[in-house]
gemmi code that builds the backbone of each chain (N, CA, C; Angstrom):
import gemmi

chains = {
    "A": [
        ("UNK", (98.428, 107.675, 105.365), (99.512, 107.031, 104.623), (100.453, 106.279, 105.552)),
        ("UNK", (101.268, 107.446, 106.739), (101.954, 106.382, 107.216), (101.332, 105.760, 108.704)),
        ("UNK", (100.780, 106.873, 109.406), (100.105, 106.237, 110.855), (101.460, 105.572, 111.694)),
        ("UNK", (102.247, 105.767, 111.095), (103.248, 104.812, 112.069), (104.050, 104.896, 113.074)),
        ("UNK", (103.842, 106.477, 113.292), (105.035, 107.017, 114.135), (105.070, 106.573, 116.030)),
        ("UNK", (105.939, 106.153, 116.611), (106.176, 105.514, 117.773), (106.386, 106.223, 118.843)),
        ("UNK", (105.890, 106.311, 119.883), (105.659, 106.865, 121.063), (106.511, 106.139, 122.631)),
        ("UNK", (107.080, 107.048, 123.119), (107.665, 106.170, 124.594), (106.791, 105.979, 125.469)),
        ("UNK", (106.827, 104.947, 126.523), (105.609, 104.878, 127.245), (106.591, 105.754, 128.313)),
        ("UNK", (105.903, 106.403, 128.910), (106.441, 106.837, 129.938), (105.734, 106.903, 131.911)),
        ("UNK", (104.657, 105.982, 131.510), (103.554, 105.909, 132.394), (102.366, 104.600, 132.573)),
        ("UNK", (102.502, 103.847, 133.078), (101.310, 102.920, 133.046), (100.743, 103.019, 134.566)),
        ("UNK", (99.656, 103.261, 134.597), (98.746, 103.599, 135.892), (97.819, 101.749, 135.744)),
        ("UNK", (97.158, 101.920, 137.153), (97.066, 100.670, 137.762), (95.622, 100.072, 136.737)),
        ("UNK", (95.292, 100.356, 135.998), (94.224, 99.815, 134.974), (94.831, 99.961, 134.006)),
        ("UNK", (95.955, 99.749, 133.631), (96.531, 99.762, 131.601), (96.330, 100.699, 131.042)),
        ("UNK", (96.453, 102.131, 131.097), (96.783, 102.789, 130.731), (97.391, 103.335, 130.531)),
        ("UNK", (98.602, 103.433, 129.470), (100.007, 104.212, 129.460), (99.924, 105.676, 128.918)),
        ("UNK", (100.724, 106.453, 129.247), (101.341, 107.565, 128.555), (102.318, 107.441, 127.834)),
        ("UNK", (102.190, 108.015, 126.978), (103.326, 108.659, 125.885), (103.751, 109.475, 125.084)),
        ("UNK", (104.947, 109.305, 125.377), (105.201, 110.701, 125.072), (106.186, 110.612, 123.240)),
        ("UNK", (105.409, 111.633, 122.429), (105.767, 111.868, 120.959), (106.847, 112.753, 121.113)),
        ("UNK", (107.602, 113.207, 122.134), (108.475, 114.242, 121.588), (108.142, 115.739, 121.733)),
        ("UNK", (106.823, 116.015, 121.022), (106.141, 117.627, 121.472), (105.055, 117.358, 122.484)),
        ("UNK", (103.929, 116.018, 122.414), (102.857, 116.151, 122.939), (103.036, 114.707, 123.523)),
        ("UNK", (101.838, 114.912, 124.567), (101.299, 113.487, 125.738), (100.448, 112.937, 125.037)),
        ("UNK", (100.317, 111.566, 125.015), (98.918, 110.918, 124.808), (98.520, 109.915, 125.444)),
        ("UNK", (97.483, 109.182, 125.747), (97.371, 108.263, 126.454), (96.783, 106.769, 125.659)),
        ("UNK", (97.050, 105.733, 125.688), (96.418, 104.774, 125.441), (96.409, 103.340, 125.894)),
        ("UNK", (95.433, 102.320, 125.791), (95.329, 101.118, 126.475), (96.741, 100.067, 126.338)),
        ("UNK", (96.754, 99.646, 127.437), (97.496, 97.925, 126.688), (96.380, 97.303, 126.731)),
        ("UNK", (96.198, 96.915, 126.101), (94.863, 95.232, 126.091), (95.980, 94.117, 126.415)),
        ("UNK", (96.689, 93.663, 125.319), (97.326, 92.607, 125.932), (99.147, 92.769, 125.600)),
        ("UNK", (100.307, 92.346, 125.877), (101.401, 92.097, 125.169), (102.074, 92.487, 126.908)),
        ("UNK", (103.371, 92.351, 127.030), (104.339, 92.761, 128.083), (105.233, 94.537, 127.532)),
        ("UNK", (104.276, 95.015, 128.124), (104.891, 96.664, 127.730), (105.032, 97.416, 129.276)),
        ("UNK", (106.290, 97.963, 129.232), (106.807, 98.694, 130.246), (107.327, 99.921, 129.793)),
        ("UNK", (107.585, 100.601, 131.060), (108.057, 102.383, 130.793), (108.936, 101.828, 130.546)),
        ("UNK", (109.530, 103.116, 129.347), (111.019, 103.201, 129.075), (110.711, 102.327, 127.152)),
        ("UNK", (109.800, 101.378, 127.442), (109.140, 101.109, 125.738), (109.220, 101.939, 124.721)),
        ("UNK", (109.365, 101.309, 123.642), (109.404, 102.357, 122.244), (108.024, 101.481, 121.606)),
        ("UNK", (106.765, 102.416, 121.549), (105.707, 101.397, 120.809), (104.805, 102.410, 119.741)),
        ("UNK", (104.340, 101.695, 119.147), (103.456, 101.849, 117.987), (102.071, 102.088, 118.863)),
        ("UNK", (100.875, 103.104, 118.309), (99.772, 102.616, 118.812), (98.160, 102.601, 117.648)),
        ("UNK", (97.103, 102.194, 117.446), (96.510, 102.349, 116.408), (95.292, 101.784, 117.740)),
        ("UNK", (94.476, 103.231, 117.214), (92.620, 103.260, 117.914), (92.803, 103.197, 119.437)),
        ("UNK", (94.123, 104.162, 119.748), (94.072, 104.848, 120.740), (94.649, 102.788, 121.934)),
        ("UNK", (94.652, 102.024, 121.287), (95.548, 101.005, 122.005), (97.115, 100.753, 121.363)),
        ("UNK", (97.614, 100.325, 123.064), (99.169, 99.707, 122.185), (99.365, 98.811, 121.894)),
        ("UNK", (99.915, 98.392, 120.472), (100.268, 97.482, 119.685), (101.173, 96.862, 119.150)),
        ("UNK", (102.267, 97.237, 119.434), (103.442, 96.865, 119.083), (104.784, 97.436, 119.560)),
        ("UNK", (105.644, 97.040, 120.099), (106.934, 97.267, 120.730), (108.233, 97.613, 119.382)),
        ("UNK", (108.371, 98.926, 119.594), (109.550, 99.227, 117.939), (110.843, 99.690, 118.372)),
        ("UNK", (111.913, 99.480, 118.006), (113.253, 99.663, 117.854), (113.530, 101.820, 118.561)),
        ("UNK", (114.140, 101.870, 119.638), (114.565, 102.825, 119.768), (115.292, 103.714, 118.674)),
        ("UNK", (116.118, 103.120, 117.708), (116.108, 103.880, 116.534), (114.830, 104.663, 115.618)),
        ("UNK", (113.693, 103.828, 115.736), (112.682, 104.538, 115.362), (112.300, 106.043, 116.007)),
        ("UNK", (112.098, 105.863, 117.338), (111.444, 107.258, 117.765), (112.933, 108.389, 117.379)),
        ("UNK", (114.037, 107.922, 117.516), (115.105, 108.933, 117.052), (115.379, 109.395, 115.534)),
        ("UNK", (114.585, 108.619, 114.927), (113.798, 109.176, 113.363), (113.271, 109.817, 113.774)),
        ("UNK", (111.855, 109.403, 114.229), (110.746, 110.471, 114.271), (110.884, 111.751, 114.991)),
        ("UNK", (112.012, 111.792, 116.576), (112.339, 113.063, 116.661), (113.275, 113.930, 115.905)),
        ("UNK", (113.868, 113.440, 114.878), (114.755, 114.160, 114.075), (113.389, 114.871, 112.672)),
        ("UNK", (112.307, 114.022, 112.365), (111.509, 114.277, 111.554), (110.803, 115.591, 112.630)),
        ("UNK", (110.826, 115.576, 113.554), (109.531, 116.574, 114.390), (110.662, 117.880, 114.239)),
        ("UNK", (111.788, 117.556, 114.543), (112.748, 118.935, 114.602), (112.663, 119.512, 113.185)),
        ("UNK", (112.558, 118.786, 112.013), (112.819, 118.915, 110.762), (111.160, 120.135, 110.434)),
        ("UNK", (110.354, 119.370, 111.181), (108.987, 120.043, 111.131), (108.499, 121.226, 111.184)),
        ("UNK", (109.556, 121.391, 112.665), (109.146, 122.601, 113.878), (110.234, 123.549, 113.014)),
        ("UNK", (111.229, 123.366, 112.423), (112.304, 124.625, 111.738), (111.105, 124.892, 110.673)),
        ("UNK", (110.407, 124.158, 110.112), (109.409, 124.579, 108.700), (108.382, 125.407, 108.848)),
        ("UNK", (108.039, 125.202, 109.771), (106.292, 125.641, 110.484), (106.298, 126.346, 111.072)),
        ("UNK", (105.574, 127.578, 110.605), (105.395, 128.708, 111.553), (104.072, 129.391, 111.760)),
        ("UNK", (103.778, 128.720, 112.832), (102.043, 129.127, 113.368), (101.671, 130.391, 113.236)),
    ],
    "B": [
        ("UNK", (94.410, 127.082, 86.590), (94.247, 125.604, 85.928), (95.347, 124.071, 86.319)),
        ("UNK", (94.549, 123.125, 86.399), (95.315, 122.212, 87.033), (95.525, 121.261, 85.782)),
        ("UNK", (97.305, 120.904, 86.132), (97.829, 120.337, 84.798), (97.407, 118.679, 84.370)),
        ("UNK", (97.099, 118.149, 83.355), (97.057, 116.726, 82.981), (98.369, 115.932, 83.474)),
        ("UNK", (97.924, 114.936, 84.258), (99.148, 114.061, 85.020), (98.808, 112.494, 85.076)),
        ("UNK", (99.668, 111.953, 84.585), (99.628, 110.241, 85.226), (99.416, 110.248, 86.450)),
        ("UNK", (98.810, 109.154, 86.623), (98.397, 109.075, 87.995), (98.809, 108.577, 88.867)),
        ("UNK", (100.217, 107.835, 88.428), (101.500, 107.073, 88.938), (101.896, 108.212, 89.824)),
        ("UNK", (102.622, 109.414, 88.473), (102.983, 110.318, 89.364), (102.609, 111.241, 90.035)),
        ("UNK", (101.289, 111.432, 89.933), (100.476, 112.768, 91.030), (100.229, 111.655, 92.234)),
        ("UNK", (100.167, 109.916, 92.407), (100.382, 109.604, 93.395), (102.070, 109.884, 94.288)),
        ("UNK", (102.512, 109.264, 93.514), (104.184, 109.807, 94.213), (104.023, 111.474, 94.564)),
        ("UNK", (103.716, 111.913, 93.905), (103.360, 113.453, 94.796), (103.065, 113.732, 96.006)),
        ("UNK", (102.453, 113.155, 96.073), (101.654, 113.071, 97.685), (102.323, 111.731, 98.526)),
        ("UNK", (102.758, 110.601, 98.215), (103.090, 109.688, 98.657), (104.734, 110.118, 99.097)),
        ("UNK", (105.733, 110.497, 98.323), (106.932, 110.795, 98.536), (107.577, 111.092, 99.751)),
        ("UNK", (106.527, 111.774, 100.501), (107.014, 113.013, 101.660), (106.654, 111.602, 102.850)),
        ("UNK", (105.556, 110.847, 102.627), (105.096, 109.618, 103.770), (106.345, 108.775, 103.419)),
        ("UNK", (106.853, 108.578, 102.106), (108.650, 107.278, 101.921), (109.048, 107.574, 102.939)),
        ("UNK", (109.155, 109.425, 103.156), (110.654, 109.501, 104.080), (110.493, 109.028, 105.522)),
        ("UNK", (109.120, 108.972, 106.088), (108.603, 108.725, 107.164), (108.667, 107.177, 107.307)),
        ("UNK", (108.232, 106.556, 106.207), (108.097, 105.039, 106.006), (110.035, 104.820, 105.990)),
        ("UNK", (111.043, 105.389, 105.689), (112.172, 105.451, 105.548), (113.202, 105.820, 106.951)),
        ("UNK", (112.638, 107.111, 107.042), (113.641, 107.731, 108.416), (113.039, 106.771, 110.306)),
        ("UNK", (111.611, 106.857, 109.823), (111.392, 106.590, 111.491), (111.102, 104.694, 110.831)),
        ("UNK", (110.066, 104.628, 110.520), (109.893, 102.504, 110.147), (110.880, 102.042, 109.461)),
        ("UNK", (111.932, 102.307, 108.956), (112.905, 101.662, 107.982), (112.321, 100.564, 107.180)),
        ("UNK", (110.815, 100.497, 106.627), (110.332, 100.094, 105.255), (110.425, 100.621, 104.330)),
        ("UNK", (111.258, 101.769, 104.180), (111.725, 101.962, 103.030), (113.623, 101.789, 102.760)),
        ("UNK", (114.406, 101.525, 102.576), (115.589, 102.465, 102.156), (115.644, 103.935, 101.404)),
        ("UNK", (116.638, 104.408, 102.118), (117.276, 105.541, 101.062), (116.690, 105.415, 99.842)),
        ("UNK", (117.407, 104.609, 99.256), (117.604, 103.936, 98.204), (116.238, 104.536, 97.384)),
        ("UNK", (115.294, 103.838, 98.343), (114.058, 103.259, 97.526), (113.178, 105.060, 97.437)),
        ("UNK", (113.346, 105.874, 99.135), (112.849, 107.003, 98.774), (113.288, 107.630, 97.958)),
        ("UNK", (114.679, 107.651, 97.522), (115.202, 108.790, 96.500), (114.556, 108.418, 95.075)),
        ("UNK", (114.243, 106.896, 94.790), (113.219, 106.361, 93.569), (111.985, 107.202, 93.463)),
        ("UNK", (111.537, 107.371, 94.776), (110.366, 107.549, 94.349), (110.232, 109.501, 94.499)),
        ("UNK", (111.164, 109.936, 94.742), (110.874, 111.062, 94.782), (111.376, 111.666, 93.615)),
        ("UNK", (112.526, 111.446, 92.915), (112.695, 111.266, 91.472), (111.708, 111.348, 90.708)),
        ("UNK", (110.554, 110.063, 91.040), (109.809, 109.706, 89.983), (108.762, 110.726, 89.898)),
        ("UNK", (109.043, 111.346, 91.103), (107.504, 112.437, 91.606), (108.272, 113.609, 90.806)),
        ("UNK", (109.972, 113.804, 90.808), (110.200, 115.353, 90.291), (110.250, 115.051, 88.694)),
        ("UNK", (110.504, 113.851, 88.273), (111.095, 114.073, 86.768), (109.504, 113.412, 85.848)),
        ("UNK", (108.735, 113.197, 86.845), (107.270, 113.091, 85.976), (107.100, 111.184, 86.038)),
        ("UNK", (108.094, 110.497, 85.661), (108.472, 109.519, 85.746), (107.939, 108.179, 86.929)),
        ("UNK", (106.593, 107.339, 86.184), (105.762, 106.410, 87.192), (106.556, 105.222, 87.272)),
        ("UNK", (106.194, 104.687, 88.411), (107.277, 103.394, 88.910), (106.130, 102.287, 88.855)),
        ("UNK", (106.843, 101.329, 89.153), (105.655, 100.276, 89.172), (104.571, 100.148, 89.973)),
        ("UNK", (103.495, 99.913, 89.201), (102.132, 99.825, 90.653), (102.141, 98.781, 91.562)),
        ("UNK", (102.588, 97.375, 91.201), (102.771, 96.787, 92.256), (103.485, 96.850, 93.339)),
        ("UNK", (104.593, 97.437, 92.944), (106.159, 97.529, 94.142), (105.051, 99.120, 94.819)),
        ("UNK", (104.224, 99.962, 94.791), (104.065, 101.210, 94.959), (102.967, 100.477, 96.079)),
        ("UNK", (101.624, 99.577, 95.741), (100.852, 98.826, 96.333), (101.418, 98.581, 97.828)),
        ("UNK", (102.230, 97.353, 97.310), (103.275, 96.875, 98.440), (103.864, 97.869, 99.352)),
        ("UNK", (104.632, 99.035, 99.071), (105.602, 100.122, 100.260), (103.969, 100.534, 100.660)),
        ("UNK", (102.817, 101.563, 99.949), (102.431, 102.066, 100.710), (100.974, 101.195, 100.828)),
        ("UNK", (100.845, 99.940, 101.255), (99.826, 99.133, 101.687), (99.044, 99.697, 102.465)),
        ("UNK", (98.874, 100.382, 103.530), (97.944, 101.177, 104.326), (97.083, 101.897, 103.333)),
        ("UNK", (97.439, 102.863, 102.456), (97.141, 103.482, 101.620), (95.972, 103.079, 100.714)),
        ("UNK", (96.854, 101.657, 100.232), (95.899, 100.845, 99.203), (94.549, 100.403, 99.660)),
        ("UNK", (94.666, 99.824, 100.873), (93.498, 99.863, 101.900), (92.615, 100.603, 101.648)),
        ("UNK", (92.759, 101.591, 101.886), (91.283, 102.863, 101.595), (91.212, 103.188, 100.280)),
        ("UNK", (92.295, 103.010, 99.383), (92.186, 103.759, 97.908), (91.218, 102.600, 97.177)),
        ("UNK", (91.747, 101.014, 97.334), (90.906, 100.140, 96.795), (89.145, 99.902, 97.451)),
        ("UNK", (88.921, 100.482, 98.772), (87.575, 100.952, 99.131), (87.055, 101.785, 98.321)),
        ("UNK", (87.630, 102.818, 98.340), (87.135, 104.218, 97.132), (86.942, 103.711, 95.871)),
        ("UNK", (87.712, 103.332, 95.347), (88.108, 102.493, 93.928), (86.398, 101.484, 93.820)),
        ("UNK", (86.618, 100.987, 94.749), (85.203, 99.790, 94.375), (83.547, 100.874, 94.551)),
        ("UNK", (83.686, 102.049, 95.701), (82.666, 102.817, 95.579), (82.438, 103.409, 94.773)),
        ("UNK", (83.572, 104.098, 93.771), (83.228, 104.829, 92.937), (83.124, 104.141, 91.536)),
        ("UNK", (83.340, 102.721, 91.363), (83.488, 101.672, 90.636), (84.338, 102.305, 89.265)),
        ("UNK", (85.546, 102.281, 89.718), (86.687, 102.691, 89.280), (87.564, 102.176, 89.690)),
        ("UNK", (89.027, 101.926, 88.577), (90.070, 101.057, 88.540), (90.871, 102.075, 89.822)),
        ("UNK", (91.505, 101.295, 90.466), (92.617, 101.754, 91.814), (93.624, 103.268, 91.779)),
        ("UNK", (93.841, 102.549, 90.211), (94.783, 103.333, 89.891), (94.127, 105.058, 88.868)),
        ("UNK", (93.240, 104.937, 88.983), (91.724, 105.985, 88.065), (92.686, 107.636, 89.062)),
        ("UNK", (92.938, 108.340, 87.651), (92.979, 109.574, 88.500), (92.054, 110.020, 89.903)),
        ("UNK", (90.834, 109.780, 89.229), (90.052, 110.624, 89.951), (90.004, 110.025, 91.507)),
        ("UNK", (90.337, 108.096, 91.618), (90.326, 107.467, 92.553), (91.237, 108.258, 93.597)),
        ("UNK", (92.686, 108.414, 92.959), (93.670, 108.425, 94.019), (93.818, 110.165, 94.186)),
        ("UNK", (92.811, 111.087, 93.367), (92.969, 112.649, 93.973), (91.580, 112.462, 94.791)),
        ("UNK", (90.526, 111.359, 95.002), (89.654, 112.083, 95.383), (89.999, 111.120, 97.386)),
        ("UNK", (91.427, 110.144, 97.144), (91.620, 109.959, 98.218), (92.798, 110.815, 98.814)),
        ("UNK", (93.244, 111.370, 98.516), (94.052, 112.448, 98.996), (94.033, 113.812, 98.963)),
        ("UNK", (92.436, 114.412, 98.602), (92.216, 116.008, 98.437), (91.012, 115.709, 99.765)),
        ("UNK", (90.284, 114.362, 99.293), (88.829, 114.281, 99.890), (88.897, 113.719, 101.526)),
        ("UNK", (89.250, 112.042, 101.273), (89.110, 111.558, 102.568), (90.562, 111.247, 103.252)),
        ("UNK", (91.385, 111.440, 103.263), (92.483, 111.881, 103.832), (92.383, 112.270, 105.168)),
        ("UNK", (92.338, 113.815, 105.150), (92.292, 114.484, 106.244), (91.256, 113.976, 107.197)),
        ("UNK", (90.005, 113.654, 107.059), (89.430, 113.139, 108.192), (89.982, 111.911, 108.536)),
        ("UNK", (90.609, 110.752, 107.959), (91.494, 110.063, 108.811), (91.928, 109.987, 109.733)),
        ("UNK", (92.930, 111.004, 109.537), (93.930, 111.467, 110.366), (93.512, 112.089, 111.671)),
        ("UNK", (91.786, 113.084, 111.114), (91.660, 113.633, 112.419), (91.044, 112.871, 113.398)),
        ("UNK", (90.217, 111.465, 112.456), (90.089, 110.200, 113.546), (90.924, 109.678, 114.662)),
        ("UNK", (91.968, 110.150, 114.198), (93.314, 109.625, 115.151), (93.711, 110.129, 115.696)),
        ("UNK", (94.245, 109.958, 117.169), (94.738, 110.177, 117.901), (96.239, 110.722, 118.507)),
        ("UNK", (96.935, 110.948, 117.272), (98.247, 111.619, 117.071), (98.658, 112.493, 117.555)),
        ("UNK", (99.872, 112.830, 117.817), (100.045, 114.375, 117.760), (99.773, 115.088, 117.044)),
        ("UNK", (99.123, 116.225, 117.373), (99.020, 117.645, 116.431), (99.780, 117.778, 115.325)),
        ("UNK", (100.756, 118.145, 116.328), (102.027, 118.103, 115.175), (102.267, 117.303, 113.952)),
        ("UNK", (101.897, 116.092, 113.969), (102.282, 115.135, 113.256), (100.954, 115.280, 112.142)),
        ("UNK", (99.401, 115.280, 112.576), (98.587, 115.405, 111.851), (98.551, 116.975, 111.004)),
        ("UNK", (99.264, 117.420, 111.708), (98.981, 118.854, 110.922), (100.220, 118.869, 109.357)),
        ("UNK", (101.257, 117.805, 109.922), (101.884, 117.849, 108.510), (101.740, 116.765, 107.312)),
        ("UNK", (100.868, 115.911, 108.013), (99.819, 114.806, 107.283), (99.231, 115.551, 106.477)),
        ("UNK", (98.289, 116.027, 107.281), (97.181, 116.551, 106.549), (97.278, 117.458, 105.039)),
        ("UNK", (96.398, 116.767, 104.179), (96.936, 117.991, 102.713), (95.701, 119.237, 103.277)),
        ("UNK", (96.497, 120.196, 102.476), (96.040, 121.639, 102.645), (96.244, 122.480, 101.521)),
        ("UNK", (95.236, 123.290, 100.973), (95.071, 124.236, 99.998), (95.630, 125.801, 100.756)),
        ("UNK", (96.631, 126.137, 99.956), (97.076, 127.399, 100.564), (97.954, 128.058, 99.033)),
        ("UNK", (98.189, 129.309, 99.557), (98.901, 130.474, 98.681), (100.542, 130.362, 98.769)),
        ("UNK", (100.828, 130.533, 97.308), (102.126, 131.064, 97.491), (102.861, 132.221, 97.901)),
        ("UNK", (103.464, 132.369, 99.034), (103.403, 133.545, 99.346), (105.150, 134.310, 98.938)),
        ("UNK", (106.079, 133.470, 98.509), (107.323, 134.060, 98.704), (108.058, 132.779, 98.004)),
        ("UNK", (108.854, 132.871, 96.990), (109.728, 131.696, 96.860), (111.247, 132.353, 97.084)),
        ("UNK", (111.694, 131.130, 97.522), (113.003, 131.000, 98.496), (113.724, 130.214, 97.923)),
        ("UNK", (115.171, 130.453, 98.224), (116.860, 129.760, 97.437), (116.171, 128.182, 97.777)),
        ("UNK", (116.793, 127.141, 96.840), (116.969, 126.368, 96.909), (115.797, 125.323, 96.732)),
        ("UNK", (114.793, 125.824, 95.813), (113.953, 125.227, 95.400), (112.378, 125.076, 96.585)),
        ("UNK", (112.307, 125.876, 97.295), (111.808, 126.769, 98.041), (110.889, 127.639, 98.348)),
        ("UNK", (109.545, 127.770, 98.951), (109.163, 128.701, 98.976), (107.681, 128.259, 100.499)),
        ("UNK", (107.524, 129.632, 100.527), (106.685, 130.108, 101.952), (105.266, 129.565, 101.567)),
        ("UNK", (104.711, 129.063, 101.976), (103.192, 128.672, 101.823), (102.302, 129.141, 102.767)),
        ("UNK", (100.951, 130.225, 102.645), (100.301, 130.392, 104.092), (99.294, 129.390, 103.523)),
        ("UNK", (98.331, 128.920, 104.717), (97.261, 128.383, 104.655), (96.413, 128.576, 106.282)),
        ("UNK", (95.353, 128.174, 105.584), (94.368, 128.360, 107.394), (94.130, 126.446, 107.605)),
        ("UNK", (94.345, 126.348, 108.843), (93.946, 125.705, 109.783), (93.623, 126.117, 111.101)),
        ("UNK", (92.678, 126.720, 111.544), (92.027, 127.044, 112.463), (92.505, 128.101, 112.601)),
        ("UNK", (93.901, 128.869, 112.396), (94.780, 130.075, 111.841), (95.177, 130.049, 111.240)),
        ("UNK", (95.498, 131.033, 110.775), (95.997, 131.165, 109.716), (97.655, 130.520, 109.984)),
        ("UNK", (98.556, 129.772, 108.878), (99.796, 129.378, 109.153), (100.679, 129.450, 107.814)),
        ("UNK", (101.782, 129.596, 108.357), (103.040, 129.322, 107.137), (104.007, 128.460, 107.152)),
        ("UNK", (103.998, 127.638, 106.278), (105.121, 126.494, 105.756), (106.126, 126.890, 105.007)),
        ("UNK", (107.383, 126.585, 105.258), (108.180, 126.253, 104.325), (108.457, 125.138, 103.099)),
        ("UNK", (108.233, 124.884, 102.329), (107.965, 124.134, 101.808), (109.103, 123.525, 100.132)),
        ("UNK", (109.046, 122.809, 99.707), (109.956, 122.250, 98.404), (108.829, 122.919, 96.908)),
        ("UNK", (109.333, 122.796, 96.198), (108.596, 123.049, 94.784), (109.313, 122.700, 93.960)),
        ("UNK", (109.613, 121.684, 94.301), (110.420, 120.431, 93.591), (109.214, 119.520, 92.328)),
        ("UNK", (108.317, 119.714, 92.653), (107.303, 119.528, 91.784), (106.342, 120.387, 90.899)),
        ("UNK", (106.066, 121.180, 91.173), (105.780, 122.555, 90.373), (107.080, 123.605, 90.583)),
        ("UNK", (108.559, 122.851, 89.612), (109.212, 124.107, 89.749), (108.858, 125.060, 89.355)),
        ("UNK", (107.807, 125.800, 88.419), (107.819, 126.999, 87.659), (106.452, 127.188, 88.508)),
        ("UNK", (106.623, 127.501, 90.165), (105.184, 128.086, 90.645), (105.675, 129.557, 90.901)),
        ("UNK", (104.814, 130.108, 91.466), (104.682, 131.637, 90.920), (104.069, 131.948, 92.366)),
        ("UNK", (104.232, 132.917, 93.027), (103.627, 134.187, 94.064), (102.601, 134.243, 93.652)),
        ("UNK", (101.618, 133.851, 94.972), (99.803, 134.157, 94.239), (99.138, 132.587, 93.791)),
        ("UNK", (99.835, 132.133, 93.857), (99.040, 130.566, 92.712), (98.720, 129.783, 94.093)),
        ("UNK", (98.047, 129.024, 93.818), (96.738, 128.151, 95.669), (97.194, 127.176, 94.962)),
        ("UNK", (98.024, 126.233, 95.637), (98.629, 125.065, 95.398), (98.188, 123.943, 96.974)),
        ("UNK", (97.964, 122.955, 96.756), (98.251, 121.932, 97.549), (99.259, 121.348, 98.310)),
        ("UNK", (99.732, 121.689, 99.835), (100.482, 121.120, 100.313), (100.650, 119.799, 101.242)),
        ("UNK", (101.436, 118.834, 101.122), (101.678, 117.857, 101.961), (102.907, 117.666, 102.025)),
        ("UNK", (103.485, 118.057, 104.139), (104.201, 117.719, 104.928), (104.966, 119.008, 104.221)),
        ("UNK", (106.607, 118.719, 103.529), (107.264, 119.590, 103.434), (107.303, 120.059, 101.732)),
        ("UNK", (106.159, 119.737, 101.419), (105.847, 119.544, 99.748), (104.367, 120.407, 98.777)),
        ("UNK", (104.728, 120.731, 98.054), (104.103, 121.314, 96.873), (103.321, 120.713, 96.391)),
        ("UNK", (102.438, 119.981, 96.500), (101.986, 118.976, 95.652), (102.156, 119.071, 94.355)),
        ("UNK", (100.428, 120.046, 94.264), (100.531, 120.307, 92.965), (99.800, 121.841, 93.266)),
        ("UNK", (99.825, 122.309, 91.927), (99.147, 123.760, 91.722), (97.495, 122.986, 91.924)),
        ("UNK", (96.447, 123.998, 92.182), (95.071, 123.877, 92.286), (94.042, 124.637, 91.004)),
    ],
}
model = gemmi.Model(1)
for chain_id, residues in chains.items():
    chain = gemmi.Chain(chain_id)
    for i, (resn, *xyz) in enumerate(residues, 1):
        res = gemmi.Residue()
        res.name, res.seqid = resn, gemmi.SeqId(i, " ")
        for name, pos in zip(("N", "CA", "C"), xyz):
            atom = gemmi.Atom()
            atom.name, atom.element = name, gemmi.Element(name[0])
            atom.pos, atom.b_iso = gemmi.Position(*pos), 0.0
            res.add_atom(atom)
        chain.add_residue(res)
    model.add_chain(chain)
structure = gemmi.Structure()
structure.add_model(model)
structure.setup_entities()
């Protein structure tokens, strides 16, 4: 439904590969093409990055992950 | 037994809990527009299919795939439960997300285990363990301890 949630890069190693970080977990994925740097707020879809999003976004989505983690109990 | 429903609103059922996401983190939705549609999900009440098309377009994507396989209209009960009971969850597990995030995507069949103040109540279910949600029943207010209901994100769907 939504797929949309935005990730910080916090890592690009010397072949385009960034890290990012969701808040609870790491992930890694390509740049193919666009100007993305650490410290980025981006979107990613099929494991590449795709789009550069508004720092207000990921401060949704970590207020949605806190909202999560009070609900959920493993 | 599972109740007779428009299919407007057993979509907003499941769609409601993705507004707030499409709302709080993408700001394609307003306030505004989630409190419409979650309304429309508690008071039974279907909104328009086009404006519904449009917010959740990703959605429509795969539902109008299903829709043409099963050669059935978009909007066909059976279209939009058999894309959100059936192919849903493997989506998601196609993707590369956080855990976290797919695990409150994902719909899940689980028990009522406890209802709680404020419209409220404990949900266990298994995913690889067994787990418990807190959850709304804002949509099946009159659920009951014991009844295997459907959950998505912080929501009740429906009874099973």
């Amino acid at each position: 439904m939504c797929l949309t949630i935005p990730g910080k890069i916090i890592e690009i190693n010397n072949v385009g590969i960034a890290t990012l970080d969701y808040g609870s977990e790491k992930r890694q994925a390509k740049i193919v093409e666009g100007d993305f740097k650490v410290g980025d707020f981006v979107l990613v879809q099929a494991k590449v990055v795709v789009e550069k999003v508004p720092e207000e976004q990921m401060i949704g989505w970590l207020e949605v992950l806190k909202n999560i983690q009070e609900r959920q109990n493993d | 037994m599972t109740e007779a429903i428009n299919p407007v609103v057993y979509f907003l059922r499941y769609a409601s809990p993705c507004s707030h996401i499409l709302c709080s983190v993408r700001s394609e939705v307003s306030k505004e527009e989630f409190d419409k549609i979650e309304q429309g999900a508690i008071k039974g009440e279907p909104l328009d299919k086009a404006y519904l098309e449009k917010v959740f377009f990703r959605a429509f994507n795969r539902i109008s795939k299903i829709a043409e396989e099963l050669g059935k209209d978009k909007w066909d009960l059976e279209v939009i439960k058999e894309y959100f009971t059936v192919r849903h969850n493997p989506v998601l597990d196609a993707t590369d997300y956080p855990n976290s995030f797919k695990e409150q995507c994902k719909v899940f069949v689980g028990t009522v285990k406890e209802l709680l103040e404020n419209n409220e109540a404990i949900v266990e279910y298994e995913n690889k363990t067994t787990k418990k949600r807190r959850v709304k029943t804002l949509y099946v207010p009159d659920i009951k301890p014991g009844e295997k209901v459907r959950i998505h994100w912080s929501y009740i769907a429906e009874r099973v």
